[in-house]
C-alpha atoms as one frame of an Amber mdcrd trajectory, in Angstrom:
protein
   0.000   0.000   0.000   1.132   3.858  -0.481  -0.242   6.363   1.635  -0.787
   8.739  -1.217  -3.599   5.858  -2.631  -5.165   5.923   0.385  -5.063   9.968
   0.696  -6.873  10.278  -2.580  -9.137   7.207  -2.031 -10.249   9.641   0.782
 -10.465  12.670  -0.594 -12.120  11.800  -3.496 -14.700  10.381  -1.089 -14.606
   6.864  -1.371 -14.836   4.723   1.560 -11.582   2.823   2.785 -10.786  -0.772
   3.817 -10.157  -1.762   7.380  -6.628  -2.470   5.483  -6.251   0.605   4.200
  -7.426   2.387   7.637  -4.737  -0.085   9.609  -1.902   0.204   7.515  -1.909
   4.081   8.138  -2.706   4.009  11.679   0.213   1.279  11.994   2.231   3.721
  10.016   1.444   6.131  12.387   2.450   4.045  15.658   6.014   3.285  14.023
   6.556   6.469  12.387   6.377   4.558   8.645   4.069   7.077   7.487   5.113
  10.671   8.021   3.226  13.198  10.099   2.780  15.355   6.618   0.593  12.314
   4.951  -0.547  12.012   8.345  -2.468  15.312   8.622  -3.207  15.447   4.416
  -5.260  12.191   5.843  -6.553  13.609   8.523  -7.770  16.254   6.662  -9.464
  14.526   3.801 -11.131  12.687   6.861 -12.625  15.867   8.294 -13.589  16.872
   4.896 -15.591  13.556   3.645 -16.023  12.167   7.235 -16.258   8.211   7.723
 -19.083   5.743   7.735 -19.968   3.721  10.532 -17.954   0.907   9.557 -14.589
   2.757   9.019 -14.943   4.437  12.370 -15.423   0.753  13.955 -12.451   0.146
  11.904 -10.360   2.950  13.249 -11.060   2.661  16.643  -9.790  -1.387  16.750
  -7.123  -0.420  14.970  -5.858   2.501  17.521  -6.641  -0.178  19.833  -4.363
  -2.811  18.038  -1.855  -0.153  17.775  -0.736  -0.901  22.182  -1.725  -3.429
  24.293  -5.413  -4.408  25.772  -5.419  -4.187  29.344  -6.598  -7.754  30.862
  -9.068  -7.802  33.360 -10.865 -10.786  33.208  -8.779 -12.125  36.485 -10.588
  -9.823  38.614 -14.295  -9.850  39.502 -16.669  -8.226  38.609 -17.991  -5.920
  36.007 -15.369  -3.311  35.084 -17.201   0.340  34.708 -15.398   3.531  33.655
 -16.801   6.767  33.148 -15.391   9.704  30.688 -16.692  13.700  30.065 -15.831
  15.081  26.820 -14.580  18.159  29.142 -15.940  21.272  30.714 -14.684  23.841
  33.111 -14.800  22.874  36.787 -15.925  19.500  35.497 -14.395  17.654  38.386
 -16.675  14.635  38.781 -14.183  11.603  38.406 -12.628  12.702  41.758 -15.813
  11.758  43.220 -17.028   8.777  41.299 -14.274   6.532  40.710 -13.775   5.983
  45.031 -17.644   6.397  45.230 -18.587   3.707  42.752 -15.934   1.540  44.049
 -17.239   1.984  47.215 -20.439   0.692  46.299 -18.770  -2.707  45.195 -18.455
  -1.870  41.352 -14.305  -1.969  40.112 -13.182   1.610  38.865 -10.215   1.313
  36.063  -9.788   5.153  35.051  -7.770   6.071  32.777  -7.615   9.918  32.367
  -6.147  12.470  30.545  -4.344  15.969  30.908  -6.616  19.930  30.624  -5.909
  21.136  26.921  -7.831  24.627  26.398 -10.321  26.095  28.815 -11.244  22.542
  29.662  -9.503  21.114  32.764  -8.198  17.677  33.289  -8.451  15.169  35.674
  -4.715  14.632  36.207  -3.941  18.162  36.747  -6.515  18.069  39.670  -4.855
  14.934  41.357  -1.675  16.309  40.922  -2.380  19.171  43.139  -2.153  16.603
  45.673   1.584  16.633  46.618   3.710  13.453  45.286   0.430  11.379  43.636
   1.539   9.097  41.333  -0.948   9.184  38.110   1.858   7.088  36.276   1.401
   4.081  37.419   2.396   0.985  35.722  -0.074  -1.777  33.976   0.887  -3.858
  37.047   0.592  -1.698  39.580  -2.645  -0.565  38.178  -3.922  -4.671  38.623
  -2.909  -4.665  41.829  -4.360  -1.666  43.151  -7.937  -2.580  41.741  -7.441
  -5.916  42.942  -6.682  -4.204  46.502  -9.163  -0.928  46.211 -11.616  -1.093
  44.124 -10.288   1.855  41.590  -6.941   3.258  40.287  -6.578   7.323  38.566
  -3.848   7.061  36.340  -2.831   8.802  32.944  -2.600   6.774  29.180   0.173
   4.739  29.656   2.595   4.544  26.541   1.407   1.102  26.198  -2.569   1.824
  25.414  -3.580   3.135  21.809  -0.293   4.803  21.386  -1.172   5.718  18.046
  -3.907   8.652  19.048  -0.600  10.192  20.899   0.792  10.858  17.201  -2.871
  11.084  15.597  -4.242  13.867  18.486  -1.155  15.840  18.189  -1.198  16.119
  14.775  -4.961  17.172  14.939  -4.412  19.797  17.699  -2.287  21.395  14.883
  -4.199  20.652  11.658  -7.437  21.835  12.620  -8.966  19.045  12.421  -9.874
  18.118  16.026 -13.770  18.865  15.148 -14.654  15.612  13.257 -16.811  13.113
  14.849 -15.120   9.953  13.532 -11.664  11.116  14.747 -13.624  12.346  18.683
 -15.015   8.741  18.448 -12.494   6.468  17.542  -9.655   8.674  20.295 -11.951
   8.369  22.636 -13.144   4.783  22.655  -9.730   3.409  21.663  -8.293   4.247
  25.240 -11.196   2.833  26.683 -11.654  -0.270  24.712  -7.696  -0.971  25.400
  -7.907  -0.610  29.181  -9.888  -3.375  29.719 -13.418  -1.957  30.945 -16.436
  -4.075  30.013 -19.195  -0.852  30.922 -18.814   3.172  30.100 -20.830   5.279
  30.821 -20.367   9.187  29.121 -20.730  12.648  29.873 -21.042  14.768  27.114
 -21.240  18.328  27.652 -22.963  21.107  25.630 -22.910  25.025  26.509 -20.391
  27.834  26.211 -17.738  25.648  28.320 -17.937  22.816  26.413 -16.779  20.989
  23.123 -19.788  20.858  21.177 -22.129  24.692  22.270 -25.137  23.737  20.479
 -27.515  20.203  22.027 -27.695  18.927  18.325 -23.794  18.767  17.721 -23.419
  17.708  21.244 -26.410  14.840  20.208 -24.815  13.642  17.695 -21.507  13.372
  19.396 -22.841  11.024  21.913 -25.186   9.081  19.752 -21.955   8.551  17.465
 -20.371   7.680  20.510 -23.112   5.344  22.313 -23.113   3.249  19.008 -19.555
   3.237  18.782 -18.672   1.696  22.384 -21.629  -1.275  21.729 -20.573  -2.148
  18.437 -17.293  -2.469  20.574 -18.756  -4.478  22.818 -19.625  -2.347  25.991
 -22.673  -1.876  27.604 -23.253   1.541  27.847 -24.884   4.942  29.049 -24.631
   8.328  27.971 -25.533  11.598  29.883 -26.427  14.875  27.624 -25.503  18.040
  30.426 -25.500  21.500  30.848 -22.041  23.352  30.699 -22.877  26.892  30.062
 -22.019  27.995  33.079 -19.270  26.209  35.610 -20.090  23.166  37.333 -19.865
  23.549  40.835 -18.330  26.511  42.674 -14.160  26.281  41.775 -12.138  26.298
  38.527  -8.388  25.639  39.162  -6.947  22.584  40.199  -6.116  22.673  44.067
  -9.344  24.920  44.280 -11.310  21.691  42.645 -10.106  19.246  44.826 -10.934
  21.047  47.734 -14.249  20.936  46.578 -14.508  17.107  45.549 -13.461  16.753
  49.526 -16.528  18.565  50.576 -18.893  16.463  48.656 -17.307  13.394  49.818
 -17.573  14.617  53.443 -21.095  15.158  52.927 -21.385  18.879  52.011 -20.455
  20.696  48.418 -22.277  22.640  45.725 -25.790  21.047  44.997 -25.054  20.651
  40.870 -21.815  18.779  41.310 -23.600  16.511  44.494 -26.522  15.835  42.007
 -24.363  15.001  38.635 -21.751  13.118  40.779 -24.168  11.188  42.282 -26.637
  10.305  38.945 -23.157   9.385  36.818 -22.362   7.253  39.645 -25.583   5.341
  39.649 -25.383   4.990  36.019 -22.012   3.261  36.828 -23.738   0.756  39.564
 -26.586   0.544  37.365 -23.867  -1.094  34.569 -21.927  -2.707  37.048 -24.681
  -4.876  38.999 -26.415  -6.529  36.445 -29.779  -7.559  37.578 -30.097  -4.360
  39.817 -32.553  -1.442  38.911 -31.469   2.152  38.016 -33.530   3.635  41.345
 -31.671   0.877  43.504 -28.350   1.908  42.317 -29.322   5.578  43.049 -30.260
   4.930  46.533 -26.968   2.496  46.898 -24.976   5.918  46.036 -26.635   8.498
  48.188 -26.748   5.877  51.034 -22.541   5.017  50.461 -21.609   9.286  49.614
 -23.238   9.641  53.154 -21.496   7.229  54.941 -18.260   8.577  54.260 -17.278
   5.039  52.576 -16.152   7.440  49.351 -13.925   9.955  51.466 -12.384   6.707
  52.442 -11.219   5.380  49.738 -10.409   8.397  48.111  -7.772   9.203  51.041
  -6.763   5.209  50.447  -5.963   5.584  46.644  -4.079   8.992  47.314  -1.972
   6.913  49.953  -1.591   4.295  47.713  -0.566   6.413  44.668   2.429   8.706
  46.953   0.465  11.413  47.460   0.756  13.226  50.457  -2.668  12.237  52.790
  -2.298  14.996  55.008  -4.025  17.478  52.571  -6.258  14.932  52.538  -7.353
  15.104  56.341  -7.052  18.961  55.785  -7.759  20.435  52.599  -6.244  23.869
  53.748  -2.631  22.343  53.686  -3.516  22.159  49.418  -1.638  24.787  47.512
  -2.964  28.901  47.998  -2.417  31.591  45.624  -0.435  34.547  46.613  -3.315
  36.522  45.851  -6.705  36.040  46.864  -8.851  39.320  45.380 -12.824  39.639
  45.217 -14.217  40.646  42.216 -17.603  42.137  42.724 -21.258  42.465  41.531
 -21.155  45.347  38.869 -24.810  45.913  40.202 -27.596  44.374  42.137 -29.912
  41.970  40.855 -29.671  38.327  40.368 -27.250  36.276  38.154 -28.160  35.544
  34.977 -24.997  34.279  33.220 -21.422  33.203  34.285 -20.197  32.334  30.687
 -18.232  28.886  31.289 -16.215  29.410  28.131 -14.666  32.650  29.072 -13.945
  32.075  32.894 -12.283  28.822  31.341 -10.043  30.593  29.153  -9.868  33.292
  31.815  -8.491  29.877  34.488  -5.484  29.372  31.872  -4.392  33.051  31.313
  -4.035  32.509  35.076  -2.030  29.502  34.760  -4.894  26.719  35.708  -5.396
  24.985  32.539  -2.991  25.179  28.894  -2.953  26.848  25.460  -0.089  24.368
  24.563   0.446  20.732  25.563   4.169  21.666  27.286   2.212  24.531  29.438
   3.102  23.965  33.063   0.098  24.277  35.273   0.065  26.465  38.360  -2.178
  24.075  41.020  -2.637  27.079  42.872  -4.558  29.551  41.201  -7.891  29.859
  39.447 -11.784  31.063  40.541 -14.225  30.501  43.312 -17.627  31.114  42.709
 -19.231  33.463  45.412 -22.651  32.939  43.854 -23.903  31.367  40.430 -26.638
  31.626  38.371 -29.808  32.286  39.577 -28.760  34.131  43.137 -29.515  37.592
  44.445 -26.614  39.509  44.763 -26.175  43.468  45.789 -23.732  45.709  44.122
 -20.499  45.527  44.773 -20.971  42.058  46.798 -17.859  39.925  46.179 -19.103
  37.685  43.056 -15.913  35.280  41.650 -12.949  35.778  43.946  -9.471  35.571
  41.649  -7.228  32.774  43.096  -3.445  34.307  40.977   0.627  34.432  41.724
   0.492  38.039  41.530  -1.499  41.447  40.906  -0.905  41.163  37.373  -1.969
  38.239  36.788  -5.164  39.243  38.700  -5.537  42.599  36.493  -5.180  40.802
  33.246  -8.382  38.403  33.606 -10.136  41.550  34.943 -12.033  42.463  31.991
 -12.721  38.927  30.765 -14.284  38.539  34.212 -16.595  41.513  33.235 -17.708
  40.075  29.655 -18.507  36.732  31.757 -20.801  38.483  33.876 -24.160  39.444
  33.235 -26.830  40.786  36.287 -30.409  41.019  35.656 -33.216  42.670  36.654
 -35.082  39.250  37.301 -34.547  35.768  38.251 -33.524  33.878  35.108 -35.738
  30.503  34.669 -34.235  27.507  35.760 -32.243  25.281  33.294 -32.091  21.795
  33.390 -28.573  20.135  34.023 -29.282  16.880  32.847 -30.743  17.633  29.255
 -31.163  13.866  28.150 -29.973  10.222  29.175 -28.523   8.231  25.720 -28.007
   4.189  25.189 -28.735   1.058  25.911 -28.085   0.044  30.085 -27.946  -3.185
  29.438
């Protein structure tokens, strides 16, 4: 085969072998093909898009690309949950020990902030010494021991999207639902999980803005993971403003801590809590959706989840003492209020802009080699829907220094809108997706 053939074949619009679609993502893995057919492919993929089939194909071939994670030695029904991102989406912290907790084994697998969207590893590693590269073996042994492991993509799993992601971050061609699909079910597929269930966001934080992009995304998703053979669920939800009351890393686990100890924001209780059911629900065959539901409020209140979070961070090096007290996590230098431009109630904290807003201050970043300040970032004095009086401190900036403070300044102004009236309700859960079992 030539690489060229298979760039026309695409371009023209034709639709390519499983071959053809493994011999260039093998080229890819061993650096056969090179990155400038690479993103001429990638290109003529966005352009002409893929059917069904050559998606399937792609994804088992990303797979193929590393190992597959085995399993099957121990019990149980292996659930993992992913978000396509949002900004202080920090819901794994809470439902990998929670679901575990409840008897259901957690292998999660998570990935880095890139953009105004944060990442799960960035939040652990706020935690002083944690460990999210853990090795396939020590990743068996801890879920044989706890229930649930939070590590990165090791080098080993679908290390073909490494080369294939990078080169779309650069080529513009990121926004193509074939591409989403097969990076994101590759990883998953490869560590081994039998269940997923997804989170797909839609608002001014998150990937997709509009609910029929963001649709489309998970129904192309849904079908995706059971053609692959997982059972699976899919949650449609509301990122147009923040979830929860912190953006920035160390600001975000303190958080997570709360809910765990039985207090925290009501929309990131409520979301934590129905993503974890949908987990249970996937993971206890036989049991009922409102059983599972009741199983998580009834384990999140006994403190079983705080638990094992504190036992995975001990496990995993980091330091437990932030742990018992969250105050001991990192603090900005400077901690300034930013207040109500007027009185009335809050109709809109734009999600996208306080996201990019986070990284100007060092939270998330622009580029993949960004280094990520732990410290820093937003906390949410009110959100939508609450009275506030002018000049009432509204966001207060979390930042290493004045500057830093005066530069997100008037971003923090366009994300800020008061009203006159209450603004109606909106729903966070817009829509539940896929076949449970």
């Amino acid at each position: 085969m030539r690489a060229v053939d298979i760039i026309r074949a695409k371009r023209d619009g034709l639709v390519l072998t499983a071959d053809q679609i493994g011999w260039m993502v093998a080229g890819a893995s061993d650096g056969s093909v090179p990155d400038y057919q690479l993103s001429a492919w990638l290109m003529a993929v966005w352009l002409r898009g893929m059917t069904t089939d050559e998606t399937a194909a792609l994804t088992e071939a990303m797979v193929d690309s590393g190992v597959r994670v085995d399993l099957s030695t121990l019990p149980g029904v292996k659930v993992d949950k992913h978000s396509t991102g949002g900004v202080g989406d920090k819901t794994s912290l809470v439902i990998a020990p929670l679901v575990a907790a409840c008897g259901v084994p957690v292998p999660m697998m998570s990935g880095r902030g890139l953009g105004h969207t944060g990442g799960t590893l960035d939040k652990l590693e706020a935690i002083t010494g944690f460990r999210t590269g853990l090795s396939l073996d020590e990743f068996r042994a801890q879920l044989a021991d706890l229930g649930c492991a939070l590590i990165g993509q090791t080098r080993d799993v679908a290390p073909a999207d490494r080369t294939l992601y990078a080169l779309r971050d650069v080529t513009a061609t990121v926004e193509s639902l074939p591409l989403i699909c097969a990076s994101i079910l590759s990883k998953k597929v490869a560590e081994g999980i039998d269940a997923l269930v997804l989170d797909v966001k839609v608002g001014s934080g998150a990937f997709m803005q509009s609910e029929r992009d963001a649709r489309a995304l998970a129904d192309a998703l849904v079908s995706l993971a059971e053609r692959s053979g997982l059972h699976v669920a899919a949650l449609l939800t509301n990122m147009d403003a923040p979830l929860g009351r912190t953006i920035g890393n160390a600001l975000e686990v303190r958080e997570c801590l709360d809910v765990m100890r039985g207090g925290g924001p009501a929309d990131l209780v409520a979301l934590s809590l129905e993503l974890s059911a949908l987990m249970v629900w996937l993971g206890m065959p036989g049991s009922s959706l409102d059983a599972s539901r009741d199983l998580v409020r009834i384990t999140l209140a006994s403190g079983a989840a705080f638990d094992r979070f504190r036992a995975v961070v001990e496990r995993q090096g980091g330091d437990v003492r932030m742990i018992d007290d969250p105050q001991q996590l990192p603090h900005a230098a400077v901690q300034r209020p930013f207040p109500a431009p007027r009185g009335g109630f809050v109709e809109r904290l734009d999600a996208g802009i306080l996201g990019r807003a986070a990284v100007l201050l060092g939270a998330g970043r622009a580029r993949a080699d960004d280094r990520v300040d732990p410290a820093v970032g937003f906390d949410l004095q009110a959100t939508v829907g609450d009275a506030i009086s002018v000049g009432a401190p509204l966001i207060v900036v979390h930042a290493r220094s004045a500057a830093d403070a005066d530069a997100v300044w008037p971003m923090l102004t366009e994300a800020v809108r008061i009203a006159d009236q209450a603004p109606a309700p909106q729903p966070l859960i817009l829509d539940r997706l896929g076949a449970a079992r």
